[in-house]
N, C-alpha and C positions, 0 to 999 in steps of 0.2 A: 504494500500500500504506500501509494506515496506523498508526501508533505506538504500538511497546504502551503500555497504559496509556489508550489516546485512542480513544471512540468512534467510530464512523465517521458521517458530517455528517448521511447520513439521519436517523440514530437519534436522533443531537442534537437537531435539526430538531422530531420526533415528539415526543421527550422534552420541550424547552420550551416546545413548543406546549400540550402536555397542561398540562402547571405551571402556564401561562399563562391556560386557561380555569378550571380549579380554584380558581386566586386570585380569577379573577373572580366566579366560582358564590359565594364564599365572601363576597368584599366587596361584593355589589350591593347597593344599595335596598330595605330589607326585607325583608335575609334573616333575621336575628335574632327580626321578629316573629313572636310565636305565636297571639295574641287577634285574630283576624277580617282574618287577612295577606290574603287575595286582595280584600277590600271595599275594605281602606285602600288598596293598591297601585291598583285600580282607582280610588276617590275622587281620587289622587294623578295619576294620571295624566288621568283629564278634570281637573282645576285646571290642566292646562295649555294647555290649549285657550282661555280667554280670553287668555292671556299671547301666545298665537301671534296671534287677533286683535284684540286691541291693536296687536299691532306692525302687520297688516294697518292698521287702520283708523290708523298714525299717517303711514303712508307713504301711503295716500289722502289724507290731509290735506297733510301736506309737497308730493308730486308732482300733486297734481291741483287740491284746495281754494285751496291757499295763493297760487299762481304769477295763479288768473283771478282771488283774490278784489284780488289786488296790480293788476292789470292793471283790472277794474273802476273801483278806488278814485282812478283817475287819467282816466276818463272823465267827460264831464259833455256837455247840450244845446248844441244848436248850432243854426242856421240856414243853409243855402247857399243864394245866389243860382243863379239858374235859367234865367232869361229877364226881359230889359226887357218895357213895357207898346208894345201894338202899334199904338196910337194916344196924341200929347199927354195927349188932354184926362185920360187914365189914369195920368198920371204920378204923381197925390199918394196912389195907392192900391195897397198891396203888400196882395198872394195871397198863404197860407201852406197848404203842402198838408201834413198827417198822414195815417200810415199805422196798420194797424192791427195787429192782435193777431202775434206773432212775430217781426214786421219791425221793423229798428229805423232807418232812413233811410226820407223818402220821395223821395228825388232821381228816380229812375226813374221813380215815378208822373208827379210832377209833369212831367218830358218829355213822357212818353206825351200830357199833357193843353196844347196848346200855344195850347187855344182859351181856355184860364183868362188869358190875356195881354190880353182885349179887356179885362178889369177890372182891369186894373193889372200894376206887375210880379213875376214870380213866385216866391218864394222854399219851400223845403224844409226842412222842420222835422226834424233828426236826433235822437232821443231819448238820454238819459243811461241807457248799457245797463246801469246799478246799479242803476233804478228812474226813479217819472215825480214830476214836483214841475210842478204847471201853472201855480203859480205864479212859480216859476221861467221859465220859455215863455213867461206875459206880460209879465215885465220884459224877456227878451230882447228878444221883438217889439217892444217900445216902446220900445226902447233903438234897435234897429234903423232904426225907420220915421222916429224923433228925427233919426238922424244924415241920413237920407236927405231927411228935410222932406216925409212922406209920412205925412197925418193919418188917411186910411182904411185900414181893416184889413178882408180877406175871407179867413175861414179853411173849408177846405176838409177834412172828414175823413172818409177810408174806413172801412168800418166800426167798428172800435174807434175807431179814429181820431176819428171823430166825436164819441164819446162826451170824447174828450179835449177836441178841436175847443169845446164847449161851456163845458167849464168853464173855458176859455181866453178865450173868448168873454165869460162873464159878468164875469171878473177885469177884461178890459177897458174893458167895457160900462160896469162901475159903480162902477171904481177908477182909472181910467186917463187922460190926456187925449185917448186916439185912439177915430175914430167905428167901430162895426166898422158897416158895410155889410150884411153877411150872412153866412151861416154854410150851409154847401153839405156837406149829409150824403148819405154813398152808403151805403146799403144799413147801417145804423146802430141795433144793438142797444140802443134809451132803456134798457130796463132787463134785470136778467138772465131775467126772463118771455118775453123777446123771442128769447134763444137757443135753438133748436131741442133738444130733452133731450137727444140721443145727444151734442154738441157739449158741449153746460151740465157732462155728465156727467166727459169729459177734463177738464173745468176745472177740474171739483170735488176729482178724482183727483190732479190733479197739485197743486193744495192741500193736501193730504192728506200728496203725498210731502215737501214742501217745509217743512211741519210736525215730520215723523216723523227724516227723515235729517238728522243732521248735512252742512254743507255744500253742501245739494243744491243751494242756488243758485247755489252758483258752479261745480260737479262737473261734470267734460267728461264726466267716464265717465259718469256718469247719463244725464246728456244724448243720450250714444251708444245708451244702453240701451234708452230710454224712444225716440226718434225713430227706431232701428229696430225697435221693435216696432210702432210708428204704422202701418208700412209694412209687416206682416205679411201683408194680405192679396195684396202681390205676390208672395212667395213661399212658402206655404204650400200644400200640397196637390199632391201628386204627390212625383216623386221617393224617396230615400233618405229615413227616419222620416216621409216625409208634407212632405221642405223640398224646394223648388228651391234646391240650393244656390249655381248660375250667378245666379240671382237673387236670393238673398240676401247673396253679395257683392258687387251689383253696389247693393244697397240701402244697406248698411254705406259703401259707396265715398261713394254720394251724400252719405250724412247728413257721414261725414269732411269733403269738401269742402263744402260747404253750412251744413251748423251747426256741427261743429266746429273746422274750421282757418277759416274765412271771420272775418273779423275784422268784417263789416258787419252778424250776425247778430247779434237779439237773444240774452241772454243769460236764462238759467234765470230769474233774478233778475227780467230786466224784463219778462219776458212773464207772469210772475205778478202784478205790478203793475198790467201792461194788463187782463187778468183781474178782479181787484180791481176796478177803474175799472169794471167794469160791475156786479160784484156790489153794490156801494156804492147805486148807483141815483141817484146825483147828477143824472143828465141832466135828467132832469122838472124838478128847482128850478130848473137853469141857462135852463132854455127859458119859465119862469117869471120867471124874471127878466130875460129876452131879452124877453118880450112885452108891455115894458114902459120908456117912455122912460124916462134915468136924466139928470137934468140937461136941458139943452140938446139931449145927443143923443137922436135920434129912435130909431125900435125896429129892430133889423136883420132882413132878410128873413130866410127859412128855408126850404131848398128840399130836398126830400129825393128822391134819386134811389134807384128801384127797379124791379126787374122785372115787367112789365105782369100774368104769370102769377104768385102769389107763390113757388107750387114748384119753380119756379127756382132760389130760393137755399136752396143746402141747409145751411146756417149759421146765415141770422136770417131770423127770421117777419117779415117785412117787413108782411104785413096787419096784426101785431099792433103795428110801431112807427108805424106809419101813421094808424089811431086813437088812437093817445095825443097824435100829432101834434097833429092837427085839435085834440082837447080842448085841446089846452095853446097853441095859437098858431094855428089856422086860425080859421073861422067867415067872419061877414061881416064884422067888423073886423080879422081879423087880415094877418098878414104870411108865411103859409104856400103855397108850390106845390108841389106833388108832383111830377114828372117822370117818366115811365113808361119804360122800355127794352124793346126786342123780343127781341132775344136774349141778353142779359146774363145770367151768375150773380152769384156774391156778391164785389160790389166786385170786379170784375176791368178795370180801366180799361186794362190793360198790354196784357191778352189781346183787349181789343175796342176800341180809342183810337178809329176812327172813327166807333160809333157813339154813345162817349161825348162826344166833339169835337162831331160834329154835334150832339148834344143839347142842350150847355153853351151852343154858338152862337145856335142857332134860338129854344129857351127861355130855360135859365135867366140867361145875360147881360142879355135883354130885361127880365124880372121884376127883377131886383135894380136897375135901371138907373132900374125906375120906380117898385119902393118908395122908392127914394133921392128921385126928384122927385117923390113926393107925401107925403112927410117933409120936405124944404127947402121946402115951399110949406106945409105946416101950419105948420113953426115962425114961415114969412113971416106968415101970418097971426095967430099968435099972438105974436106980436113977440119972438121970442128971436132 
């Protein structure tokens, strides 16, 4: 029972609740105005929509940009040993294998490839996943082959790779004191005419984005975004909206593992780099300047491996790098072999080691072994 005098708690309740919105009605935002209230309330509330993402885009930066741009910035190239050479007389001559577009170690290839040992021994070029400096790559090589007492140099580069391969090659050729031997291109885009358009096209695009987005080089989430969409066409079609979504997480799972937790993967950063490296079109000079003694040393062979069918590789126009070859370092003086594969696509030496093994054995070791001795026997003759 309750007190005279004293509402009972419902009413109370009812009572300050009411007070309580009326105050509010009364104090909002704009209630006083009378000249054009719903436009400015409206103008007033989208101005707050940039404020929301800012904060968005400051916490992409803190949580995603900041942590890989830190993590890059303490990266740099490297070289790992691989394999000794499988015979003495190969002792004075280190292998370096590149990889190409994506990848940022070629340790793996170079296993795969364990007939590159008959030419010396074999070491793996890891790239600085902030970007490529090939000058940088041939002071390490010379730094390396210095300590070893190993004056030949044979750089080996898978597709993009290659494209690297050379302009590594020239730095040596023509600034260095080491002889390069030869220079062993697989399946090797000279210029960006040479990448297939649909391929040219991602390249372009993802330029574009690395332009436009703050961040994007270093951005995991983009990363995620952009390599599962890559992967679309595994899940797309059927299912709930048109998605597999068993296979869309099973795509998402990959790319996590793969590109973004794997710490061996190239980064946003360097694969626009390796990109670059082919947009730029440097190969042509470098092979220019390869076909071409520099000092004392003689011209380094040049062998380019490719599938016998061109449409095989459905990456790089191999016919098209094929003729620019021949112009730039075949003929009847030059120092060029072609090397043909039967079932190869593009640059996959991991997926097909024997028949790249036998290749490298039967041909291209022969060819390099005898530009070498019909270059020490010109220079015998002309007395260097």
């Amino acid at each position: 029972m309750a007190l005279p005098g004293y509402p009972y708690p419902s009413t109370a309740a009812e009572y300050d609740d009411q007070r309580r919105r009326a105050r509010l009605h009364e104090t909002r935002l704009g209630q006083t105005w009378t000249y054009r209230r719903r436009t400015r309330l409206l103008l007033l509330r989208l101005s707050l929509i940039p404020l929301l993402l800012l904060g968005v885009f400051g916490q992409y930066m803190m949580l995603d940009v900041a942590p890989e741009r830190a993590r890059l910035a303490r990266t740099e190239p490297a070289v790992v040993p691989v394999a000794g050479p499988s015979n003495p007389q190969s002792a004075d001559t280190a292998v370096f294998d590149l990889v190409g577009l994506g990848v940022l170690d070629a340790t793996d290839t170079a296993r795969a490839l364990p007939s590159l040992t008959a030419l010396g021994s074999v070491w793996a070029v890891r790239y600085d996943n902030a970007g490529i400096d090939t000058k940088v790559i041939a002071d390490l090589i010379v730094k390396v082959t210095e300590a070893g007492r190993m004056r030949n140099v044979v750089l080996v580069g898978h597709s993009m790779g290659g494209v690297i391969a050379l302009e590594v090659a020239k730095h040596l050729h023509t600034g260095s004191s080491r002889r390069v031997l030869g220079v062993i291109l697989d399946c090797t885009p000279v210029d960006l005419h040479a990448v297939r358009p649909e391929s040219r096209d991602q390249g372009e695009e993802m330029e574009r984005w690395m332009g436009w987005i703050p961040g994007a080089r270093e951005s995991r989430l983009l990363r995620l975004i952009v390599e599962t969409y890559a992967r679309h066409e595994s899940y797309v079609g059927g299912g709930q909206y048109g998605i597999r979504w068993d296979r869309f997480r099973s795509a998402v799972a990959q790319v996590l593992r793969d590109k973004i937790f794997n710490t061996d993967a190239a980064s946003n950063g360097l694969i626009e780099a390796q990109f670059k490296a082919i947009v730029a079109g440097g190969a042509i000079d470098d092979l220019r300047a390869l076909a071409k003694p520099a000092g004392s040393k003689p011209r380094p062979a040049i062998v380019y491996i490719r599938p016998h069918e061109g449409w095989r590789d459905p990456i790089v126009d191999v016919e098209y790098s094929h003729r620019v070859l021949v112009d730039q370092v075949g003929g009847v003086d030059g120092t060029l072999m072609v090397a043909f594969t039967r079932n190869t696509e593009h640059a996959n030496p991991i997926q097909r080691p024997q028949e790249y093994n036998t290749l490298i054995e039967q041909q291209v070791v022969p060819f390099i072994r005898l530009v070498q001795r019909e270059s020490l026997a010109a220079a015998a003759l002309s007395g260097h």
